[in-house]
Biotite code that builds the C-alpha atoms (Angstrom):
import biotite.structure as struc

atoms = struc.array([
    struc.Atom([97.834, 60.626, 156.543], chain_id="A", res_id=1, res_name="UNK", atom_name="CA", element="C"),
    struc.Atom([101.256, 60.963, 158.163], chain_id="A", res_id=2, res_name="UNK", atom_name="CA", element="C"),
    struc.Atom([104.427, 58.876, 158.129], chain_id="A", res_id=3, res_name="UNK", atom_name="CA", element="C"),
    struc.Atom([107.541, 58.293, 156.495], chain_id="A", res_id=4, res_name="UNK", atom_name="CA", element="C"),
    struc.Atom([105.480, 56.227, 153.636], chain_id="A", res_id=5, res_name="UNK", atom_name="CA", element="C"),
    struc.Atom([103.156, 59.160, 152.790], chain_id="A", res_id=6, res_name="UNK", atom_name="CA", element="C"),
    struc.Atom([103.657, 62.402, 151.319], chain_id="A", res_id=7, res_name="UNK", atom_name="CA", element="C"),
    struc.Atom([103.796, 65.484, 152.966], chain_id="A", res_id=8, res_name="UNK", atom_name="CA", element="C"),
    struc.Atom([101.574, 68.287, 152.491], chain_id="A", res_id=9, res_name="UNK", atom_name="CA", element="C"),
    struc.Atom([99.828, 66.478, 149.752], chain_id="A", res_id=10, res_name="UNK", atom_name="CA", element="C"),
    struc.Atom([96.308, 68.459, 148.261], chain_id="A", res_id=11, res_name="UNK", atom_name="CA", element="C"),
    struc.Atom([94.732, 65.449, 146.118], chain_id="A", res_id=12, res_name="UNK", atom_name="CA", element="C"),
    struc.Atom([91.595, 66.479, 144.490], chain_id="A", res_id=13, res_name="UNK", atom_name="CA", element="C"),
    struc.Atom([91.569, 62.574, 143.456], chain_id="A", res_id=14, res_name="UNK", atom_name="CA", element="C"),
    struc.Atom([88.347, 60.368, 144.512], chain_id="A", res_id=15, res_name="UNK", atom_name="CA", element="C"),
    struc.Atom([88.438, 58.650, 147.628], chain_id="A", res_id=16, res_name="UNK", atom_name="CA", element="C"),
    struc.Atom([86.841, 56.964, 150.624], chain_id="A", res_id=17, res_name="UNK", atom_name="CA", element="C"),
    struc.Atom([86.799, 55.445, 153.703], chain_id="A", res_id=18, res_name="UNK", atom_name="CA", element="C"),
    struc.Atom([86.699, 51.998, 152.210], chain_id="A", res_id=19, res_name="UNK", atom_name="CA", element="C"),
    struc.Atom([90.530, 52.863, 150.714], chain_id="A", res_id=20, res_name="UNK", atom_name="CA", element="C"),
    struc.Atom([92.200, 52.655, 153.893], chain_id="A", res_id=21, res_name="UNK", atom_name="CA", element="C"),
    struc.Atom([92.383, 49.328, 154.398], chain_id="A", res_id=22, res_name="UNK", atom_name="CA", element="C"),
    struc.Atom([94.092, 48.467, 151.106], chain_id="A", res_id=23, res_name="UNK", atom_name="CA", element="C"),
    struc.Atom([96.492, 51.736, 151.752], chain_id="A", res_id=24, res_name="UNK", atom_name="CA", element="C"),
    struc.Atom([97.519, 50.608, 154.933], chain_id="A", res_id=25, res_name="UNK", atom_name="CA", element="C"),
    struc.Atom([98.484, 46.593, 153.864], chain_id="A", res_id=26, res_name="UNK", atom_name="CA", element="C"),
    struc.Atom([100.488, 48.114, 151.195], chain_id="A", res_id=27, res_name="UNK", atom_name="CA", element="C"),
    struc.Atom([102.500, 50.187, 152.969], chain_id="A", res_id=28, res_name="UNK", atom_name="CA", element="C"),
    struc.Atom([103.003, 46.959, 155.616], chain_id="A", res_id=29, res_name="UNK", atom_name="CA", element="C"),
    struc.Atom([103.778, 44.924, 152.468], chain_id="A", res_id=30, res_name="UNK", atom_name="CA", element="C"),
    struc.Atom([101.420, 42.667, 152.895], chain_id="A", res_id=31, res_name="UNK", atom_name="CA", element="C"),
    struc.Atom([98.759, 41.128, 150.891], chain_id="A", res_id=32, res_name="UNK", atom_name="CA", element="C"),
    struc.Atom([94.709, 40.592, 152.175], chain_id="A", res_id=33, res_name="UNK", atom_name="CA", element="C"),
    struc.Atom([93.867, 36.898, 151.633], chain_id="A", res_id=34, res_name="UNK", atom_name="CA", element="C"),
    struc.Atom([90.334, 38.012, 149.750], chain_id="A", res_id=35, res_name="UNK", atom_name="CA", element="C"),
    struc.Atom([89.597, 40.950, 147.347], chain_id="A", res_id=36, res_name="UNK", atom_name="CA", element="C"),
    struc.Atom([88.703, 44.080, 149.193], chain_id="A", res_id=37, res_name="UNK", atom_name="CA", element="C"),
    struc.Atom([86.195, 46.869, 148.602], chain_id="A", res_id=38, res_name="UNK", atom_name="CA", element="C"),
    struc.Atom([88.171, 49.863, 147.955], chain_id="A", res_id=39, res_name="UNK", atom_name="CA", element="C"),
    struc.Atom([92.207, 50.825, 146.338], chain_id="A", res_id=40, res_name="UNK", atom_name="CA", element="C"),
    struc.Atom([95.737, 52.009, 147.370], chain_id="A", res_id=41, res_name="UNK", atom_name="CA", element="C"),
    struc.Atom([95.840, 55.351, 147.558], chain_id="A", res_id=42, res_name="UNK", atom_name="CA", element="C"),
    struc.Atom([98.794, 54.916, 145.428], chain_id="A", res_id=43, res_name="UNK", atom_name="CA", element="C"),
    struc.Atom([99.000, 59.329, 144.608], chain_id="A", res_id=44, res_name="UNK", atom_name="CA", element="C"),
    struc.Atom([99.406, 59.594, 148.635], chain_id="A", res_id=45, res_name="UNK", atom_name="CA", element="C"),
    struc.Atom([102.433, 57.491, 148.566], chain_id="A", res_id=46, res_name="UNK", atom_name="CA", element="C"),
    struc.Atom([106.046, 58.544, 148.812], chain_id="A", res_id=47, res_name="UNK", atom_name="CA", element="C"),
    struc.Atom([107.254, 57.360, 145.242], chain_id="A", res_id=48, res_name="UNK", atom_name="CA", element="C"),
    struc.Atom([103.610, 57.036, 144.184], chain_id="A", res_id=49, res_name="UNK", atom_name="CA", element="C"),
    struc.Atom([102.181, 59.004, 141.037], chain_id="A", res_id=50, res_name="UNK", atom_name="CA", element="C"),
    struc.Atom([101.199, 62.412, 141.070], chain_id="A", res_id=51, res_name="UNK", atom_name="CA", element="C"),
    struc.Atom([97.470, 63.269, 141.473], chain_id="A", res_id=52, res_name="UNK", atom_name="CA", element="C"),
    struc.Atom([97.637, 64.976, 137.949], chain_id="A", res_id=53, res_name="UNK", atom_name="CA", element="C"),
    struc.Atom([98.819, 61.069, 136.836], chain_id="A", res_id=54, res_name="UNK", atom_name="CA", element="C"),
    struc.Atom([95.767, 59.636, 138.209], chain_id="A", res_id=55, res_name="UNK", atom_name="CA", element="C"),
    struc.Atom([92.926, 58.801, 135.464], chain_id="A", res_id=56, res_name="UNK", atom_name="CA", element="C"),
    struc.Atom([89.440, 59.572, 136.668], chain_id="A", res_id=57, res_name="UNK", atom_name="CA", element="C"),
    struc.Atom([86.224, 59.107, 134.605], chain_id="A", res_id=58, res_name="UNK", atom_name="CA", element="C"),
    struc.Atom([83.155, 61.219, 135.695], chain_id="A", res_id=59, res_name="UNK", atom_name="CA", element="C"),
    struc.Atom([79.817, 60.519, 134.550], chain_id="A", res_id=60, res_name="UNK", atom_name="CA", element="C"),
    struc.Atom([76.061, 61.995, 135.550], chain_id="A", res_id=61, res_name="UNK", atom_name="CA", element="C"),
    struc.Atom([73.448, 59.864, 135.428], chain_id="A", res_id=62, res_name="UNK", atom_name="CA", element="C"),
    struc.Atom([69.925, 61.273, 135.370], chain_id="A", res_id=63, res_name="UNK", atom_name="CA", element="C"),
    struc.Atom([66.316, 59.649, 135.389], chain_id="A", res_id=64, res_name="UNK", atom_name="CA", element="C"),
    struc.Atom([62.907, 61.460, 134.984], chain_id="A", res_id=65, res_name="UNK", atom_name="CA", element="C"),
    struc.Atom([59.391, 60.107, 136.140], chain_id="A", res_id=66, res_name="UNK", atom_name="CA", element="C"),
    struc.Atom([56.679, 61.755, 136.813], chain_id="A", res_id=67, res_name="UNK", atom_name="CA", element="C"),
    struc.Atom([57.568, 65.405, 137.749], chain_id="A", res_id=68, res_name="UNK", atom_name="CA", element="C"),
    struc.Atom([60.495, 64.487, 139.622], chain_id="A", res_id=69, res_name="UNK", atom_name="CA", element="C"),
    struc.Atom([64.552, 63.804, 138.294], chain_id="A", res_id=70, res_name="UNK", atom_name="CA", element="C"),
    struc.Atom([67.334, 62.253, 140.045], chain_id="A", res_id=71, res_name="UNK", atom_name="CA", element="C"),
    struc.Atom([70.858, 62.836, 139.062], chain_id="A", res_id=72, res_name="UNK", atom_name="CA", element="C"),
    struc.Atom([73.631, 60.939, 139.997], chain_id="A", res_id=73, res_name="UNK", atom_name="CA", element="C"),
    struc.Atom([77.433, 61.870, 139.948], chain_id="A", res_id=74, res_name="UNK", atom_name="CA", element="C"),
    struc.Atom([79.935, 58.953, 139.979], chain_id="A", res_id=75, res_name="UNK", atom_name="CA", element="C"),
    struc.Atom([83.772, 58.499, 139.608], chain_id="A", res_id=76, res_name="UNK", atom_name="CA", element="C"),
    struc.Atom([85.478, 55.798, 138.582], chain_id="A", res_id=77, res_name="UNK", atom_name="CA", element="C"),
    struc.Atom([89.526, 55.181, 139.416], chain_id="A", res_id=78, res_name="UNK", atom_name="CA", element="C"),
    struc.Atom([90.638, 52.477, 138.132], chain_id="A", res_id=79, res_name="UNK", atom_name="CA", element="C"),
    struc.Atom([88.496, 49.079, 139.077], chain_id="A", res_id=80, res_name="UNK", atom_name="CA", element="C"),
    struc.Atom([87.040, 51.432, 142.062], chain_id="A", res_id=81, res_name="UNK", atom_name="CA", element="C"),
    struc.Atom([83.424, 53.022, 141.852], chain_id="A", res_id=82, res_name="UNK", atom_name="CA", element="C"),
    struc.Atom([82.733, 56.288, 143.773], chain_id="A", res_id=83, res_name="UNK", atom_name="CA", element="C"),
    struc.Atom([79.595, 57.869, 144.292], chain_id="A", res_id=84, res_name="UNK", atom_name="CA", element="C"),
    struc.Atom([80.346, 61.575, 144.459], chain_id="A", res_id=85, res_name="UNK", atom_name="CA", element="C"),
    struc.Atom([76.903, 63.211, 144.966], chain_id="A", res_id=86, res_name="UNK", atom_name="CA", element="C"),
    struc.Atom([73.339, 62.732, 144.142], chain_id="A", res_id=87, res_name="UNK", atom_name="CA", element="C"),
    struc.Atom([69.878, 64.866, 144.304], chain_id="A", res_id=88, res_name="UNK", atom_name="CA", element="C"),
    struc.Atom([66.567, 64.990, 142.984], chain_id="A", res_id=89, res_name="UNK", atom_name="CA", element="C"),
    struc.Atom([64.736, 67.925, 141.460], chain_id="A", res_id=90, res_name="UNK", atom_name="CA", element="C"),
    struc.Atom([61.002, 68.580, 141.415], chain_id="A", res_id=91, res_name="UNK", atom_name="CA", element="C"),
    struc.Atom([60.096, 69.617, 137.766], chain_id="A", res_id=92, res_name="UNK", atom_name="CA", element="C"),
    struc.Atom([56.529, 70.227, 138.330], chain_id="A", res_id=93, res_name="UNK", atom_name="CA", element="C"),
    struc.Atom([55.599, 72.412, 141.536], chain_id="A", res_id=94, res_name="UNK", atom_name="CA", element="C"),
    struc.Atom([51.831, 72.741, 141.709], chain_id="A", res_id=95, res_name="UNK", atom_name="CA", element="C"),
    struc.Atom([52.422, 75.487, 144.479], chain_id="A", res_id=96, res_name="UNK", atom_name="CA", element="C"),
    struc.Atom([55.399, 77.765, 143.619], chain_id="A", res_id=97, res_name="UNK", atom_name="CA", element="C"),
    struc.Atom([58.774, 77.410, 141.956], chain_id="A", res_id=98, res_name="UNK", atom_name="CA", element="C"),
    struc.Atom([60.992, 74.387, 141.221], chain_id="A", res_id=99, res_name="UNK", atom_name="CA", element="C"),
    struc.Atom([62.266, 72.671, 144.362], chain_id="A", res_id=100, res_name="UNK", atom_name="CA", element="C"),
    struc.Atom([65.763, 71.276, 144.614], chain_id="A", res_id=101, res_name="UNK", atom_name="CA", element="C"),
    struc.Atom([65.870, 68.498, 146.777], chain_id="A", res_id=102, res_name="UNK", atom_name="CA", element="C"),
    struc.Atom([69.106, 67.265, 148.018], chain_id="A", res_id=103, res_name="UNK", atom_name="CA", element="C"),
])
């Protein structure tokens, strides 16, 4: 983003998505969306806003087995907002050759 409201140059390692723009963008215009929205302010982006480092983020994997196959899922969590940051599945049992990575 550029603009007298953001930061310059920032590098933010911090979760997030397309979905955040929308709340970003009414708080810099000061205003306020009649209904909640999917999605946060991008508060770390913001002149005057916290610094990336400030920024809790939870990480979890979940994983689920049946059969010969897994599937892992990565997710982030800032604040109320849920990000999905990758998934795949993994073949555990190959009845022709080696373990297969799916993704």
């Amino acid at each position: 983003a550029a603009g007298p409201d953001f930061k310059s140059g920032l590098v933010d390692g911090v979760p997030a998505a397309a979905t955040d723009i929308v709340p970003t963008l009414l708080h810099v215009m000061g205003l306020v969306p009649d209904a909640p929205l999917d999605g946060r302010v991008l508060a770390e982006a913001l002149v005057g806003g916290p610094a990336p480092a400030e920024i809790t983020v939870a990480r979890e994997t979940l994983s689920a087995s049946v059969g010969g196959y897994r599937q892992s899922l990565r997710r982030s969590r800032v604040g109320d907002t849920l990000y999905v940051d990758e998934g795949d599945a993994l073949l555990l049992r190959a009845s022709h050759g080696p373990v297969t990575p799916v993704r």
